[in-house]
PAZAPA-4460 file (N, C-alpha, C; in steps of 0.05 Angstrom, whole numbers, plus 32768, in hexadecimal, padded with zeros to 4 digits):
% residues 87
    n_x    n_y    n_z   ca_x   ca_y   ca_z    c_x    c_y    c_z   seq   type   mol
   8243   7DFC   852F   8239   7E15   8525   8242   7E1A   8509     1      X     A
   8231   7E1C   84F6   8234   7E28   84D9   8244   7E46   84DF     2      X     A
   824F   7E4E   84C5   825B   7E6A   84C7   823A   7E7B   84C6     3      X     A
   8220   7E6D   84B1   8204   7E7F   84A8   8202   7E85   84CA     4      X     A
   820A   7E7C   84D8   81FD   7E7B   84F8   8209   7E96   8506     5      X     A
   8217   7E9D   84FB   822A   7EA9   850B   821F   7EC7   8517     6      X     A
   821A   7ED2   8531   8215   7EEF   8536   8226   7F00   8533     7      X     A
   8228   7F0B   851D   823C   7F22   8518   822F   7F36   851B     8      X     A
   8241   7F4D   8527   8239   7F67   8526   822E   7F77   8514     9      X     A
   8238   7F8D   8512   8228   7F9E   84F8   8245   7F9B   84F1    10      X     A
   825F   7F9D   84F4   8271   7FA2   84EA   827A   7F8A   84E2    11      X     A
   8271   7F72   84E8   8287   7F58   84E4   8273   7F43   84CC    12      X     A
   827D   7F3B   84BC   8274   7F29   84A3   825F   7F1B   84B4    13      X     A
   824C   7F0A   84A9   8238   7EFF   84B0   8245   7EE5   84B1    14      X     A
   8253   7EDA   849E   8261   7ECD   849A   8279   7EBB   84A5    15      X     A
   8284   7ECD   84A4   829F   7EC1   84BA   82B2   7ED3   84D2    16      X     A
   8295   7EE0   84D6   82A2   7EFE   84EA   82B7   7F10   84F1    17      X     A
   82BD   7F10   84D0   82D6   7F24   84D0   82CA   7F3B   84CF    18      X     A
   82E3   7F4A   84DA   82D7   7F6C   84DD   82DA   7F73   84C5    19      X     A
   82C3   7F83   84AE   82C3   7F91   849F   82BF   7FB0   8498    20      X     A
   82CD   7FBD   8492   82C5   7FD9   8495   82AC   7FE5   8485    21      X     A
   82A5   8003   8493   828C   800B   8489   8292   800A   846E    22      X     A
   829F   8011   8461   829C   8011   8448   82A4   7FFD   8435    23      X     A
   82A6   7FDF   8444   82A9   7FC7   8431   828A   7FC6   843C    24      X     A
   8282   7FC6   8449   826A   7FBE   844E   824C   7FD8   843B    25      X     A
   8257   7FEC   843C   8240   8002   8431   8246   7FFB   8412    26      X     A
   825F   7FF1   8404   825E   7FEB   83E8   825A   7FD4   83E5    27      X     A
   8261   7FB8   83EE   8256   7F9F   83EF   8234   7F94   83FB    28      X     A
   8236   7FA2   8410   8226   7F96   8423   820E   7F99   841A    29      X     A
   81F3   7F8A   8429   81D9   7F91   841D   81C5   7FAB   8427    30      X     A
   81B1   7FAC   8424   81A7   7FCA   842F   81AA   7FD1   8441    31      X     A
   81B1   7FC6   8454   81B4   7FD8   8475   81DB   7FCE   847C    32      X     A
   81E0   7FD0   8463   81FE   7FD7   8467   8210   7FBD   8477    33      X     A
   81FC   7F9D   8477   820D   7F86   8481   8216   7F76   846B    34      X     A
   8236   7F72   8476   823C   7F67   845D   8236   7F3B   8461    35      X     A
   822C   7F34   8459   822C   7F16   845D   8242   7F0D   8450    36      X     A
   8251   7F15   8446   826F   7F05   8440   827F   7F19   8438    37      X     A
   829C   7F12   8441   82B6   7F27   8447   82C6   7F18   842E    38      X     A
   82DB   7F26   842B   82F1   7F1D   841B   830C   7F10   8425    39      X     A
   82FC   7F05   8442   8310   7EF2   8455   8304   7ED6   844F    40      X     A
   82E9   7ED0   8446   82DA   7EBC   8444   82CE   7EB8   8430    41      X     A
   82D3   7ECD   8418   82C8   7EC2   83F8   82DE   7ED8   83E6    42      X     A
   82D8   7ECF   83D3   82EE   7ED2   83BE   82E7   7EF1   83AF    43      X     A
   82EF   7EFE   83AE   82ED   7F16   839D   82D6   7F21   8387    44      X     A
   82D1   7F02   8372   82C5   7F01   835A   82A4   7F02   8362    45      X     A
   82A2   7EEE   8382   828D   7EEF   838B   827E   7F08   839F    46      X     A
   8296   7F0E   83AE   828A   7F2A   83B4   8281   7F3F   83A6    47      X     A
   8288   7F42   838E   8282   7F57   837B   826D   7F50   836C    48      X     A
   8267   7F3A   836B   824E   7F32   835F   8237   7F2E   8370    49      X     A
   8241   7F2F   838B   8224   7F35   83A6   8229   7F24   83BD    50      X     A
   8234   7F14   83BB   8231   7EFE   83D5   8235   7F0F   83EB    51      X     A
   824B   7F24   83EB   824C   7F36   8408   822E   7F47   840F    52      X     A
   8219   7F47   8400   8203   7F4D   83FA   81F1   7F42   83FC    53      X     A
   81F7   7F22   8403   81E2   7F07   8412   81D0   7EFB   83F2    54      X     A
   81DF   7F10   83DD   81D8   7F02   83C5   81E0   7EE6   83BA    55      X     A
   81E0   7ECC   83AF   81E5   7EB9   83A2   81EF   7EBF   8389    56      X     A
   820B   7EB4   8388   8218   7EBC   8370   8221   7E9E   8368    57      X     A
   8226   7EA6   8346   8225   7E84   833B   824D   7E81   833E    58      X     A
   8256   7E94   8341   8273   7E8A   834B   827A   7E76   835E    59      X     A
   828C   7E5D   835E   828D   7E4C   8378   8296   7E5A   838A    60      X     A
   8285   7E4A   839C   828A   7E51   83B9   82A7   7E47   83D2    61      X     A
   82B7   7E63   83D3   82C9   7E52   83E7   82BC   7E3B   83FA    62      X     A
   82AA   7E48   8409   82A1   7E33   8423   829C   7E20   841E    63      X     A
   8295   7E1A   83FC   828F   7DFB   83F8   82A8   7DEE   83F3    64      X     A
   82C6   7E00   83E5   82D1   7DF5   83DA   82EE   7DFD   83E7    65      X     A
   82F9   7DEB   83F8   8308   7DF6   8409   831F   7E08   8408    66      X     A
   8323   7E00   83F1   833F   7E10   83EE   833D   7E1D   83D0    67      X     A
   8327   7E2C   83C9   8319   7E2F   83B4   832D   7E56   83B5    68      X     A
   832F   7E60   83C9   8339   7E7A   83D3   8351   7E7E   83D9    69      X     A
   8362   7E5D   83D9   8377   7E66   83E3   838C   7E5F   83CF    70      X     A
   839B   7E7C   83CB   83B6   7E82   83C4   83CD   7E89   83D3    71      X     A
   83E4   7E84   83CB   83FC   7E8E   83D2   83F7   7EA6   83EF    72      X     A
   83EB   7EB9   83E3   83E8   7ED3   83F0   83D7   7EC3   8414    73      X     A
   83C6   7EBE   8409   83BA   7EB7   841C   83CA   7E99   8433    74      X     A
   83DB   7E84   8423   83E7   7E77   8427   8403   7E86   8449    75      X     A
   8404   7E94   843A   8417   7EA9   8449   8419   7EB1   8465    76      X     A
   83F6   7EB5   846A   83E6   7EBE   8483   83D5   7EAA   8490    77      X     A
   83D5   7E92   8489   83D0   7E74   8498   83E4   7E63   849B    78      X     A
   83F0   7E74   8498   840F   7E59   849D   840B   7E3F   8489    79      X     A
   8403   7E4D   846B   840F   7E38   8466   83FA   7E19   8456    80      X     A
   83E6   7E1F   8470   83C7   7E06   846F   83C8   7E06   8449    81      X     A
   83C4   7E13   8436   83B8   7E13   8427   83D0   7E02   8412    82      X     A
   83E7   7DFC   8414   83F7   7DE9   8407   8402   7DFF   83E5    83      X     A
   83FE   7E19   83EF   8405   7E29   83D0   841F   7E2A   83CD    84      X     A
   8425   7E31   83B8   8439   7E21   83AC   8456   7E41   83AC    85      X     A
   844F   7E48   83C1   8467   7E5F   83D1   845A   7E80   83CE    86      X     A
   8469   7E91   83CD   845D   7EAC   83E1   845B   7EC4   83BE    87      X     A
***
């Protein structure tokens, strides 16, 4: 199963079914308020430019690039997987 596959709620990313709240979703999300990508599963620069919006943005893509998202911070809360270089 792809993450595009995924049945998410109204509340959970389309993406990687994290729960997002109404209002990451009513300022990101697309017209009926779903967000297709969270800020658990793409990077900041891209949400704000639309992807939580099901828009195509020319920023790389975590999902293509595996560790394209991960920092320290995030390092922290995976134990680690992402090889960053401390907290």
């Amino acid at each position: 199963m792809t993450p595009l596959e995924y049945e998410a709620s109204h509340s959970d990313c389309r993406f990687c079914g994290a729960h997002v709240s109404t209002d990451f979703r009513r300022t990101f999300g697309d017209e009926q308020n779903v967000a297709h990508r969270c800020l658990s599963c793409d990077s900041r620069p891209r949400v704000q430019a639309g992807s939580a919006a099901g828009v195509s943005v020319d920023y790389p893509d975590p999902a293509e690039q595996e560790f394209r998202n991960r920092g320290p911070r995030v390092a922290a809360t995976d134990g680690g997987v992402s090889g960053g270089g401390g907290r």
